[in-house]
C-alpha positions in Angstrom: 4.7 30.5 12.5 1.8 30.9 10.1 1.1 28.3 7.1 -0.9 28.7 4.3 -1.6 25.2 2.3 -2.9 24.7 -0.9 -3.9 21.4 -2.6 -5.3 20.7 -6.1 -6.6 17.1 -6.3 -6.8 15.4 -9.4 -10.5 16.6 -10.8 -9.1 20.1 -10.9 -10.9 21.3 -7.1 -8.6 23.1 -5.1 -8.7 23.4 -1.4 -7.1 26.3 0.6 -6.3 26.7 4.4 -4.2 28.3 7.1 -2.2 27.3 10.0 -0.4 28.4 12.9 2.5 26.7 14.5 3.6 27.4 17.5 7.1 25.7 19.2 6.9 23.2 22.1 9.6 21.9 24.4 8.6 18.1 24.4 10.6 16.0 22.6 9.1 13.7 19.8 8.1 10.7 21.1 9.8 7.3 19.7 7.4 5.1 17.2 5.0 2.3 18.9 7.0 -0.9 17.9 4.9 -3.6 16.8 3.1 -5.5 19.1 4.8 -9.1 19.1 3.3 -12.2 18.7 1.0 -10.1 15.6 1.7 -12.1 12.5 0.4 -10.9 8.8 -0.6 -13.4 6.7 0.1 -13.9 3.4 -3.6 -12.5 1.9 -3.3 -10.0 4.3 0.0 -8.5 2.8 -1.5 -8.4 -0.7 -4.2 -6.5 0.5 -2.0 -3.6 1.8 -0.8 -3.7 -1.5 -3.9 -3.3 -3.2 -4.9 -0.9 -0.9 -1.8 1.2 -1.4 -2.4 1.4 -4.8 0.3 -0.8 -5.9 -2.3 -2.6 -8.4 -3.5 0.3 -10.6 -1.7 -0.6 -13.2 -0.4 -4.2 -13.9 2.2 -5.5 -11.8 4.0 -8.9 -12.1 4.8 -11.2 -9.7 8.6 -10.6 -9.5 7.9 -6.7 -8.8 4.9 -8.2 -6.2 7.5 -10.1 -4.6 9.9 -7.3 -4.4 7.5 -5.1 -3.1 6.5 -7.0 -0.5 10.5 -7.9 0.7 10.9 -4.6 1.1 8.2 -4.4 3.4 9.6 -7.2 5.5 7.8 -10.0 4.5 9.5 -12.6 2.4 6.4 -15.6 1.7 7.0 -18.3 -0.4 6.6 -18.3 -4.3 3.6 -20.8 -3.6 1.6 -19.4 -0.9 1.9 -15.6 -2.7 0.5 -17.1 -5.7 -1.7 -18.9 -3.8 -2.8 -15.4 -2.5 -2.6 -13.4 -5.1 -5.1 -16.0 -7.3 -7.5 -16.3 -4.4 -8.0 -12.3 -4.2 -11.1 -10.8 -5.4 -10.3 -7.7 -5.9 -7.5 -8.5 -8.4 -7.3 -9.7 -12.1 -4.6 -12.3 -13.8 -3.6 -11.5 -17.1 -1.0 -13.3 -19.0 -0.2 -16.5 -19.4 2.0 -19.2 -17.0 5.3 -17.8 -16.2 4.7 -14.4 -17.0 1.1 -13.7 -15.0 0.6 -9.8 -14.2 -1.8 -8.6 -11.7 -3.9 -5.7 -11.8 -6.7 -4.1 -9.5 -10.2 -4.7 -10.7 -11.9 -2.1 -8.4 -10.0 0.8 -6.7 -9.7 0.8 -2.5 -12.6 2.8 -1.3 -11.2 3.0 2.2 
């Protein structure tokens, strides 16, 4: 099977290309599981988010919180805010109780 793909990024380039498929008999593979005993830390789970994008715009901590449960991690209100105060690459706005978070340099990954 042939594939043509086509992608326009945000500046207006465009990028063209072609691909051929071919069938295989192998069956997908299952997904790695996690390796136990790996724990993410609190700092480090904020980060993903930043580096997701999740910060372009602001973000408060209820919808931080959410975001991160639905990842699987569930960290208390203190240590997140802890977390979220202590990281460099974000910005507080607001005042206490109603704080909102926002990115002050994108990820560069």
């Amino acid at each position: 099977m042939r594939i043509r793909i086509e992608v326009v990024t945000d500046d207006g380039s465009i990028y063209r290309g072609d691909a051929t498929l071919t069938r295989t008999t192998a069956t997908r593979a299952a997904p790695n599981p996690k390796p136990s005993g790996t724990k993410v830390k609190c700092p480090e789970a904020v980060m993903r988010l930043w580096q997701s994008g999740e910060f372009k715009s602001l973000v408060s901590f209820a919808d931080i919180k959410a975001k991160l449960s639905q990842e699987g991690f569930n960290f208390p209100d203190n240590s997140l805010m802890m977390a979220l105060t202590r990281a460099s690459f974000l910005t507080r706005r607001g005042s206490k109780g109603s704080y909102q978070w926002s990115q002050r340099h994108p990820y560069n990954g």
